[in-house]
C-alpha positions as CSV (number, residue, x, y, z in Angstrom):
1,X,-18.8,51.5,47.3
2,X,-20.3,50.5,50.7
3,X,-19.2,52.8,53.4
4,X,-18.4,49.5,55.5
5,X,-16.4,48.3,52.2
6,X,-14.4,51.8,52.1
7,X,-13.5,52.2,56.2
8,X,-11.6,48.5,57.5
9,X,-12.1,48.3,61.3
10,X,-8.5,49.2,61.7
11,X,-9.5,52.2,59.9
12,X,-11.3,53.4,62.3
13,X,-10.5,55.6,65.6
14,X,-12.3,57.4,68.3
15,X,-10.6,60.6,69.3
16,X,-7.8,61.7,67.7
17,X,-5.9,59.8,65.6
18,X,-2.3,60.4,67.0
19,X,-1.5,59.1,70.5
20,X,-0.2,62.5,71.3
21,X,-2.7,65.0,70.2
22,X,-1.9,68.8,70.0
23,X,-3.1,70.9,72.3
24,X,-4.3,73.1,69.6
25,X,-6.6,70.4,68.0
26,X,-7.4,72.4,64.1
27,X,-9.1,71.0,60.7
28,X,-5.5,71.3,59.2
29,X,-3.7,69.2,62.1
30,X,-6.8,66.6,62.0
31,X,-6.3,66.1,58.3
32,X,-2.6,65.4,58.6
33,X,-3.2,63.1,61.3
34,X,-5.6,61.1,59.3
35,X,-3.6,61.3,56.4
36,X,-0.8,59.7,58.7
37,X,-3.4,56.8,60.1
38,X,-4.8,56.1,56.6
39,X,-1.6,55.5,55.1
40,X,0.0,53.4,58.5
41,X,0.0,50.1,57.5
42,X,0.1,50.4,53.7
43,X,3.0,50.3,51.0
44,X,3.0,53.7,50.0
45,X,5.7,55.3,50.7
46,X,6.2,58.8,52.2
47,X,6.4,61.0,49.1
48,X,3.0,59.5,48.3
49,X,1.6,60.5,51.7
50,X,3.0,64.0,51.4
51,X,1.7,64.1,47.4
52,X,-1.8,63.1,48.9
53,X,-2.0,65.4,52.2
54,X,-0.9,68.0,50.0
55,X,-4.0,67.5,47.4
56,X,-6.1,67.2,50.1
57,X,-5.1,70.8,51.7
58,X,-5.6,72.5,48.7
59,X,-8.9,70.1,48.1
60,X,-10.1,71.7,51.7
61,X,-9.0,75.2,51.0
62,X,-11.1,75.2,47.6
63,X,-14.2,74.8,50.1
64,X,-14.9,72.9,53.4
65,X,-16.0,69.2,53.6
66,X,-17.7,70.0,56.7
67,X,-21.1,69.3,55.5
68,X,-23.1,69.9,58.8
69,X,-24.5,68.1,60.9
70,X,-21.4,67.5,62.6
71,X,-20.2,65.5,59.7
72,X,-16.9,65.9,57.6
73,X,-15.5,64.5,54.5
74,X,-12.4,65.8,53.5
75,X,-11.6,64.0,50.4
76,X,-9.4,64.0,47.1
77,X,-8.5,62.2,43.8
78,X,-4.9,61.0,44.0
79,X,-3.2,60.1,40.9
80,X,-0.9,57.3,41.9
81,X,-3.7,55.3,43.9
82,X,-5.3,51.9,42.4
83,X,-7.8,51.6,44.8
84,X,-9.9,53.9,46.9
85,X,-9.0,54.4,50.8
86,X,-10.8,55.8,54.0
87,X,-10.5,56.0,57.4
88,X,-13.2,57.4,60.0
89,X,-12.5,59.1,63.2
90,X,-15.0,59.7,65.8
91,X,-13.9,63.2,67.9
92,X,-16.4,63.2,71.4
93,X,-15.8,66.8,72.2
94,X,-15.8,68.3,68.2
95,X,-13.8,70.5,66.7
96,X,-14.0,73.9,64.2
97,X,-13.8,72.5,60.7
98,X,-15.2,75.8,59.2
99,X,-18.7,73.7,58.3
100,X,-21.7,75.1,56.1
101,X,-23.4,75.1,59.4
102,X,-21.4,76.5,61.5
103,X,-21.2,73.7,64.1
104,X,-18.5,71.5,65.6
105,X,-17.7,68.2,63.7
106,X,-17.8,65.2,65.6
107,X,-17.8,62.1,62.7
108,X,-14.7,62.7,59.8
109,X,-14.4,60.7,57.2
110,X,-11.0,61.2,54.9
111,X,-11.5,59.8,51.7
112,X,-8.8,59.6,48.4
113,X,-9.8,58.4,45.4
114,X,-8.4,56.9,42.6
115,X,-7.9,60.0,39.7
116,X,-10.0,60.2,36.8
117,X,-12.9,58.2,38.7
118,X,-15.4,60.8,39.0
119,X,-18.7,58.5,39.3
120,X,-16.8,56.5,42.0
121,X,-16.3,59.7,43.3
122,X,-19.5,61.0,43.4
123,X,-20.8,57.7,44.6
124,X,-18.9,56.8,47.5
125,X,-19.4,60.5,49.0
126,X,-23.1,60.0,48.3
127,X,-23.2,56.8,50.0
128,X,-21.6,58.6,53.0
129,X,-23.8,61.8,53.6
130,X,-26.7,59.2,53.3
131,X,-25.6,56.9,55.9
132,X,-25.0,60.0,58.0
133,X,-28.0,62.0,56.9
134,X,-29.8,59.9,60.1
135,X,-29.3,61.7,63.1
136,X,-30.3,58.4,65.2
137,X,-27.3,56.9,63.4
138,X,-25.0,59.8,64.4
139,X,-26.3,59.8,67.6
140,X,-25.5,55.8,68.0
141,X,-22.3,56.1,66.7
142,X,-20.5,59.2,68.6
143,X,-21.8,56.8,71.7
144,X,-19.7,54.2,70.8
145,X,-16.5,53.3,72.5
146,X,-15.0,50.4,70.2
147,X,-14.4,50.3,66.6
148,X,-15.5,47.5,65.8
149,X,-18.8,48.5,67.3
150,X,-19.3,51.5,65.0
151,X,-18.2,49.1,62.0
152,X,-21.1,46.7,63.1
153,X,-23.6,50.1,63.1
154,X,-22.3,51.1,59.9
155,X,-23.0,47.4,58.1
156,X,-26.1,47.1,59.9
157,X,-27.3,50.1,58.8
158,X,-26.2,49.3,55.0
159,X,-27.9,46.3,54.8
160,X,-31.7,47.6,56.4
């Protein structure tokens, strides 16, 4: 799945993804916030979004999705989805999210998946680390200011 197929414009947010944002900004309060955002807007009820922030906790406490590079991708198979979901959030100043590297994340993408689709899996978080594996493109899009500006990188980019 195309990473521009996967994360909708409205999907996407720079700076945190609640209004209010805590004043201690961690990896477990930015996952619950863009647990929240993915599932605004969608007919699954809250249970569901409690069932899937839940797998994606213990998904995260397994090992860290912060892959380096500034880049994180917490993810998890959720059993009651059809279809796969993701939302991006672009953070200016970073925050801890315990990466290989040791470094600040600055681009998040949260990802569920559809259970029992493992190459679907596998593929869309490959197509992700190798969208972000260019740091001109991670440079380009921390810069940006409008969504719909890092959507246009992200489809341009897809289709060189």
């Amino acid at each position: 799945m195309k990473v521009s197929s996967l994360v909708p414009v409205e999907r996407i947010c720079i700076g945190w993804p609640d209004s209010d944002p805590p004043k201690h900004q961690d990896k477990w309060k930015l996952i619950k916030n863009l647990n929240s955002f993915l599932f605004s807007g969608t007919s699954h009820a809250q249970e569901k979004q409690k069932i899937a922030l839940n797998l994606l906790i213990e998904r995260e406490k397994s090992m860290t999705t912060g892959i380096g590079h500034g880049i994180a991708i917490p993810h998890s198979s959720i059993p009651f989805l059809k279809k796969t979901l993701g939302a991006m959030c672009i953070l200016k100043n970073g925050i801890d999210f315990e990466s290989i590297d040791n470094n600040d994340i600055f681009i998040v993408f949260l990802i569920l998946l559809p259970d029992k689709q493992f190459e679907k899996h596998i593929q869309t978080l490959a197509n992700i680390t190798k969208l972000t594996n260019d740091p001109d493109f991670r440079n380009t899009i921390i810069n940006l200011d409008d969504p719909k500006a890092i959507w246009d990188e992200i489809e341009k980019r897809e289709q060189a």
